[in-house]
Each structure stands twice: as C-alpha cells, then as structure tokens.
N, CA, C and O atoms as a GROMACS GRO file, in nm:
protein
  300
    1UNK      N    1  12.665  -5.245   1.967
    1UNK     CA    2  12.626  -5.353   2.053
    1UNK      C    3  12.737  -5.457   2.052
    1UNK      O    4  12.775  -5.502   1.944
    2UNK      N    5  12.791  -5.498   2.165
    2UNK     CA    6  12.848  -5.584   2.152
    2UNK      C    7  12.794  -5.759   2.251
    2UNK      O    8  12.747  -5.777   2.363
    3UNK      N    9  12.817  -5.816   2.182
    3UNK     CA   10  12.773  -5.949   2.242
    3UNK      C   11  12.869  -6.052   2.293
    3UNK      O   12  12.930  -6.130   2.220
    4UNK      N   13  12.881  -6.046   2.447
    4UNK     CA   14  12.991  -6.148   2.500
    4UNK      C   15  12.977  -6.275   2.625
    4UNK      O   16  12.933  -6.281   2.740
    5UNK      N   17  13.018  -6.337   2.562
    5UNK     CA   18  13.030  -6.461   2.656
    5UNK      C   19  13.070  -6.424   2.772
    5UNK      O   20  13.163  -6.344   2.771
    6UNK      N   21  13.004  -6.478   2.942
    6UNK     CA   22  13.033  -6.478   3.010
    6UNK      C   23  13.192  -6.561   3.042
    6UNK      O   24  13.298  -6.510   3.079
    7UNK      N   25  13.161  -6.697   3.011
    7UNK     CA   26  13.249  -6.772   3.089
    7UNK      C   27  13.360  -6.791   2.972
    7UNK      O   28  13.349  -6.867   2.876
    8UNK      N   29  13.471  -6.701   3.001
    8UNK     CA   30  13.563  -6.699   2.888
    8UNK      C   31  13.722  -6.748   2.988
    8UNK      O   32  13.743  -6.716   3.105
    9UNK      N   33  13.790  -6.811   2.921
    9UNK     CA   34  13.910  -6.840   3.016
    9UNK      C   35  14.011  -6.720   3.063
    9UNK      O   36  14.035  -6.621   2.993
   10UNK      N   37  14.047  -6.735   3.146
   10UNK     CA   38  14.174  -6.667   3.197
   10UNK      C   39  14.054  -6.537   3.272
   10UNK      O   40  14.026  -6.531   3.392
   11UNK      N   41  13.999  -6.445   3.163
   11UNK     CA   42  13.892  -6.320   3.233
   11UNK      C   43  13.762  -6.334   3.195
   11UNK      O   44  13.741  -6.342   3.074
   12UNK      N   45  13.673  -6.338   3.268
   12UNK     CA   46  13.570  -6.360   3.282
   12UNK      C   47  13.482  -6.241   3.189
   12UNK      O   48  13.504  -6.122   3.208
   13UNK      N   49  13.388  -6.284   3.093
   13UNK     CA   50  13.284  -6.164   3.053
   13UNK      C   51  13.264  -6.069   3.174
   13UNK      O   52  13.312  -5.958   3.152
   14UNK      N   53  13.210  -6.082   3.291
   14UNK     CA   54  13.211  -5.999   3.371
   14UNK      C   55  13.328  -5.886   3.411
   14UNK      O   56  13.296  -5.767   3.416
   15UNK      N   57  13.444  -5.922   3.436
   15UNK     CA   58  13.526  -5.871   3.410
   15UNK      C   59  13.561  -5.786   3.288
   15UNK      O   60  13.606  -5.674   3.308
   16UNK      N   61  13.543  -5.832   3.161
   16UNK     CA   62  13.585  -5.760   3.053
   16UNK      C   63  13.466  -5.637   3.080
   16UNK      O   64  13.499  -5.522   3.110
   17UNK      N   65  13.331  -5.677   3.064
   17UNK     CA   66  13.249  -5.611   3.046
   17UNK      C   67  13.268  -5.440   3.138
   17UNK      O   68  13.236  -5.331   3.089
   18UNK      N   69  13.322  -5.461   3.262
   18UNK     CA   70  13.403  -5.392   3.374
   18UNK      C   71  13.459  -5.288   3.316
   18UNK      O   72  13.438  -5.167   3.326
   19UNK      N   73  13.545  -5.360   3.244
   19UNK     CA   74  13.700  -5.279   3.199
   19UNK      C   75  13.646  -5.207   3.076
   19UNK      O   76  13.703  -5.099   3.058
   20UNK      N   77  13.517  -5.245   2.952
   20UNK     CA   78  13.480  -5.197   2.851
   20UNK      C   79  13.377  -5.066   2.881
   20UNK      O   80  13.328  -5.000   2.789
   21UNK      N   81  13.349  -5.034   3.044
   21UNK     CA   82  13.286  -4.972   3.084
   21UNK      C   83  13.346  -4.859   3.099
   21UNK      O   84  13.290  -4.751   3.080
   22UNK      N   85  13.469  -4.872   3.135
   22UNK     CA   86  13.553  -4.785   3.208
   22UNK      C   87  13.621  -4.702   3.074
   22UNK      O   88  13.702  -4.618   3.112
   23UNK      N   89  13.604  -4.709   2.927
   23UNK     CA   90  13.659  -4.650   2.858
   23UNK      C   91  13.508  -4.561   2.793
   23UNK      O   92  13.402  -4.616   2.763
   24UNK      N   93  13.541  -4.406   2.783
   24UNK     CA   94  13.465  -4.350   2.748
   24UNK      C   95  13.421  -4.378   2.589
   24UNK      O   96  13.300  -4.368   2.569
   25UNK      N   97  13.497  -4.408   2.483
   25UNK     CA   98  13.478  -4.424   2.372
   25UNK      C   99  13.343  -4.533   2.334
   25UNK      O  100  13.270  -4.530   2.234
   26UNK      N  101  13.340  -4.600   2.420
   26UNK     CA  102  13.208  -4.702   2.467
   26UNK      C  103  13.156  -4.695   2.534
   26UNK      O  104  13.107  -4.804   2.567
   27UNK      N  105  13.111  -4.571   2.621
   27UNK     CA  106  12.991  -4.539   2.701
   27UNK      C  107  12.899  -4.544   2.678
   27UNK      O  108  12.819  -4.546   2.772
   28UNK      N  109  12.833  -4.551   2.497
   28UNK     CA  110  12.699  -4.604   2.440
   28UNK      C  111  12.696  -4.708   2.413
   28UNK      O  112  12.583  -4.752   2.394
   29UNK      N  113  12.822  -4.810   2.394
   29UNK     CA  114  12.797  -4.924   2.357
   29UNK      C  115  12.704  -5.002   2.419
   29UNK      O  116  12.697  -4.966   2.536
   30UNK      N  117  12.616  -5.110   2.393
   30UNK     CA  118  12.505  -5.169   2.451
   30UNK      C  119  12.611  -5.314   2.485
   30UNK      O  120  12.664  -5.389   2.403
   31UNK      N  121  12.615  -5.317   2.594
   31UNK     CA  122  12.655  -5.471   2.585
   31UNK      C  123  12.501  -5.574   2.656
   31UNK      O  124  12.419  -5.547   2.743
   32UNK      N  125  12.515  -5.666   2.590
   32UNK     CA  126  12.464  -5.810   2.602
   32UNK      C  127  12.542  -5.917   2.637
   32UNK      O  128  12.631  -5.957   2.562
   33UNK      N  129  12.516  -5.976   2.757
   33UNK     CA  130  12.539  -6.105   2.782
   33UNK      C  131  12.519  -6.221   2.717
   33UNK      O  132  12.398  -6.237   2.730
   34UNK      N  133  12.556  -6.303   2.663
   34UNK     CA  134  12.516  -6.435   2.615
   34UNK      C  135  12.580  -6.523   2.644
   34UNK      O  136  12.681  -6.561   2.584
   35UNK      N  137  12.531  -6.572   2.744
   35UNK     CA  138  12.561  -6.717   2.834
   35UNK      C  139  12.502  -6.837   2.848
   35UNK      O  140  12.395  -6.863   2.792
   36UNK      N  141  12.561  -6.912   2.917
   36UNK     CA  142  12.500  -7.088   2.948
   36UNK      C  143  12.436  -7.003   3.068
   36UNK      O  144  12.315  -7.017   3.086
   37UNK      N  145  12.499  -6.927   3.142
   37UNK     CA  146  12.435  -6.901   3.299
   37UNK      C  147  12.305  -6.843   3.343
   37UNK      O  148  12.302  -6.720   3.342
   38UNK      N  149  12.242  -6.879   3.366
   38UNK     CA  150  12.094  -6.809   3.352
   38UNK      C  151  12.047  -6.773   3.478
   38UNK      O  152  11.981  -6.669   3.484
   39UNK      N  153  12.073  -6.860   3.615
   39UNK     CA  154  12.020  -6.816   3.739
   39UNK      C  155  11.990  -6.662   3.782
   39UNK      O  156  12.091  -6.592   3.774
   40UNK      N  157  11.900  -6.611   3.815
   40UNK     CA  158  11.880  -6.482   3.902
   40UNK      C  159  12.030  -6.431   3.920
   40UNK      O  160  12.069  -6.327   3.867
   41UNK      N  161  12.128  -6.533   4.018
   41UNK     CA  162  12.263  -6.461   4.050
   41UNK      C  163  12.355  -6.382   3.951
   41UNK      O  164  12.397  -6.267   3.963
   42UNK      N  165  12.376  -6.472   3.853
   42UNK     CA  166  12.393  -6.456   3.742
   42UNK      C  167  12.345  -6.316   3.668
   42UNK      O  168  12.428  -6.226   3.657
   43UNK      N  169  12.205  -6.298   3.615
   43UNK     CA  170  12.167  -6.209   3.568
   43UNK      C  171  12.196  -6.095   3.673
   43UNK      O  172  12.250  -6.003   3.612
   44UNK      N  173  12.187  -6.074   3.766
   44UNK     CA  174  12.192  -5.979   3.883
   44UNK      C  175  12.356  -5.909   3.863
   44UNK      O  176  12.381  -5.789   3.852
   45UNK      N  177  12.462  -6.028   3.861
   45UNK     CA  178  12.601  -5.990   3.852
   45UNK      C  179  12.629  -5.918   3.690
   45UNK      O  180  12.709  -5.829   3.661
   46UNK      N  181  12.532  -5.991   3.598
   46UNK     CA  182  12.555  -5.942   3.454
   46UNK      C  183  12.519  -5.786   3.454
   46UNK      O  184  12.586  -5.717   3.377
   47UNK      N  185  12.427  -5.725   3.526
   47UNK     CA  186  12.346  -5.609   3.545
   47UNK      C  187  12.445  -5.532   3.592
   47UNK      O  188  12.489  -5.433   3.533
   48UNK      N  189  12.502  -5.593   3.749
   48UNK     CA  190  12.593  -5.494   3.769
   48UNK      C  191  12.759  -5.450   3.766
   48UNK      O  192  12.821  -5.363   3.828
   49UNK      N  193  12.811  -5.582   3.637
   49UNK     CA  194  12.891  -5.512   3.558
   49UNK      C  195  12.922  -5.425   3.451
   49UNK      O  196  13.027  -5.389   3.398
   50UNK      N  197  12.717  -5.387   3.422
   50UNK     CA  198  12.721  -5.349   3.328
   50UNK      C  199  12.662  -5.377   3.195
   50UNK      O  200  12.639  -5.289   3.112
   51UNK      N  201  12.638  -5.495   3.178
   51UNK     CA  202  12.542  -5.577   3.077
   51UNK      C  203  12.401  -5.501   3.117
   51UNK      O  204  12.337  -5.496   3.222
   52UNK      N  205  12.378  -5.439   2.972
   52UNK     CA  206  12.181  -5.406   2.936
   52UNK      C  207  12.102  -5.498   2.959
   52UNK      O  208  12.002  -5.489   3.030
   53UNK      N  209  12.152  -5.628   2.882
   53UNK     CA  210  12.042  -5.704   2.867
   53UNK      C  211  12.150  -5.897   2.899
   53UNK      O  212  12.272  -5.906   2.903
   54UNK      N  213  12.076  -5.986   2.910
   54UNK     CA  214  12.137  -6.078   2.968
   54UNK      C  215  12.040  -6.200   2.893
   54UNK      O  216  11.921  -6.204   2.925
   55UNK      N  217  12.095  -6.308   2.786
   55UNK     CA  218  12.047  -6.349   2.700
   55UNK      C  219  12.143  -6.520   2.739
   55UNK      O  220  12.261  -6.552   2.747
   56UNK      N  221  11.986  -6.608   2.756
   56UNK     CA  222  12.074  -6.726   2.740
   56UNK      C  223  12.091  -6.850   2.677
   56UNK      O  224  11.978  -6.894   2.661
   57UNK      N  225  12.167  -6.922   2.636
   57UNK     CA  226  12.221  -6.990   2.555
   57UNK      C  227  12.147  -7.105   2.566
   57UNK      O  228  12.140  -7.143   2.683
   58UNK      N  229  12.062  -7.206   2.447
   58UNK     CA  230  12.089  -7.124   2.335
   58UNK      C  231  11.980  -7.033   2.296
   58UNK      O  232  11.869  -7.056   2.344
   59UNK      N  233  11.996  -6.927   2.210
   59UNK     CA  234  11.917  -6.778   2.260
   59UNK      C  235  11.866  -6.829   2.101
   59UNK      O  236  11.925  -6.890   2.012
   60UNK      N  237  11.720  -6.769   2.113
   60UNK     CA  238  11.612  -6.798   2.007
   60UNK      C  239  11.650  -6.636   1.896
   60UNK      O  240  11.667  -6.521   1.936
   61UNK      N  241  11.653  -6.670   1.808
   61UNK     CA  242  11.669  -6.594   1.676
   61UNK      C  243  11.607  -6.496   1.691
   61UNK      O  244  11.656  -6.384   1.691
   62UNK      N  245  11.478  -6.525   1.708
   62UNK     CA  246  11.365  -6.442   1.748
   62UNK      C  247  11.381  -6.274   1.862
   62UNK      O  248  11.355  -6.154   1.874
   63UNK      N  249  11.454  -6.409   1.926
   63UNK     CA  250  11.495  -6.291   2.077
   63UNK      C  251  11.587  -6.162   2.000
   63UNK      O  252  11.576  -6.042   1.979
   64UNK      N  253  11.676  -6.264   1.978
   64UNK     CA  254  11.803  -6.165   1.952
   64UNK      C  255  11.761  -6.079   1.833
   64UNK      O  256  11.825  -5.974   1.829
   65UNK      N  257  11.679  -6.094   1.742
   65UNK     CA  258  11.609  -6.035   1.638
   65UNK      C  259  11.569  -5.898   1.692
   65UNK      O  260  11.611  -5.784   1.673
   66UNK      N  261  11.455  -5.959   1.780
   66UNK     CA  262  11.403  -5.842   1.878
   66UNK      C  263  11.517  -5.720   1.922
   66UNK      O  264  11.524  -5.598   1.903
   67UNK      N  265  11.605  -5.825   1.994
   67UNK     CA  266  11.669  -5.736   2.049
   67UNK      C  267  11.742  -5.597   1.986
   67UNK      O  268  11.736  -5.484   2.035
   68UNK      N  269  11.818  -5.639   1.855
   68UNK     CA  270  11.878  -5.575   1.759
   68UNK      C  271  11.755  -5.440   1.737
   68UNK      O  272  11.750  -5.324   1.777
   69UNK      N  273  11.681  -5.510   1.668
   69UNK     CA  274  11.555  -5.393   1.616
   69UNK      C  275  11.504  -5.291   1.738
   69UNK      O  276  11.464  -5.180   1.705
   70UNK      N  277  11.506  -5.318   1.838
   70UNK     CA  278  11.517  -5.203   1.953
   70UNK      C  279  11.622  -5.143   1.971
   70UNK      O  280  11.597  -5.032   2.018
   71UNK      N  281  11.734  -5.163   1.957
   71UNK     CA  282  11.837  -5.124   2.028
   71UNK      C  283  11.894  -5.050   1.909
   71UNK      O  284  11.965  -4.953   1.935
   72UNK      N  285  11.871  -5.086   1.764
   72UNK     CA  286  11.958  -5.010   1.653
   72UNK      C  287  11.920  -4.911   1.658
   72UNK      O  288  11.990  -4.870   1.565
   73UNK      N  289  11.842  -4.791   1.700
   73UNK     CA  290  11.819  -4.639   1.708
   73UNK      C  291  11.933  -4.594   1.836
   73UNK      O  292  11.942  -4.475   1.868
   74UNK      N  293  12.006  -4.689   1.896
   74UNK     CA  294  12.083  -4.639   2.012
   74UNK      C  295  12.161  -4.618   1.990
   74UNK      O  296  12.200  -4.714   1.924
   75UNK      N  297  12.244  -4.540   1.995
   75UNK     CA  298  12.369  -4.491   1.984
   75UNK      C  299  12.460  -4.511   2.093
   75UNK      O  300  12.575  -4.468   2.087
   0.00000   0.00000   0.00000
C-alpha cells in the first residue's frame, strides 16, 4: 500500500500515481490518496488515475486503521 499526497510540487499525486501504474512490479500495489482535496471532482480524478481508495485530510486513525486491516490480505 502506498499512501500519497495529491498536491505535491513540480508532479502532481495524480500524475505519479499514473506513472506507478504503468510499472508492472506494482500492479498489486494498493494506492491511497491522502489529501486536503475532497470534492466529488477530486475523488472522481483520484479513481481514475488509479487510486483504490481516496482519504481526506485530516484522516481519522480509525479510518486509516480500517483501511490497513482490509487491505493487508491483498497482495
């Protein structure tokens, strides 16, 4: 699982997330969003670069707790 900031300088999480797609060695990797950005648009663009799940800032312990404990049987 990896967990990345959208709004990063110079390339955008969206972007990276793109390019981390495109390498087979991480075709299971789970990526997560974790952003300030929360709007519908937002989550919609996180989806279709590729982000599983789209988590926002600041993200409850709880959540991300959750999240982990589902997702650690994934490979």
């Amino acid at each position: 699982m990896i967990l990345l900031d959208i709004g990063l300088p110079d390339m955008d999480g969206y972007e990276v997330a793109q390019q981390l797609r495109q390498s087979p060695a991480l075709e299971k990797t789970r990526l997560v969003a974790l952003t300030g950005y929360g709007q519908e648009e937002h989550r919609q663009r996180s989806r279709d670069a590729g982000f599983e799940h789209h988590l926002v800032k600041p993200v409850e312990p709880e959540a991300l707790q959750e999240l982990l404990l589902h997702t650690s049987g994934a490979a």
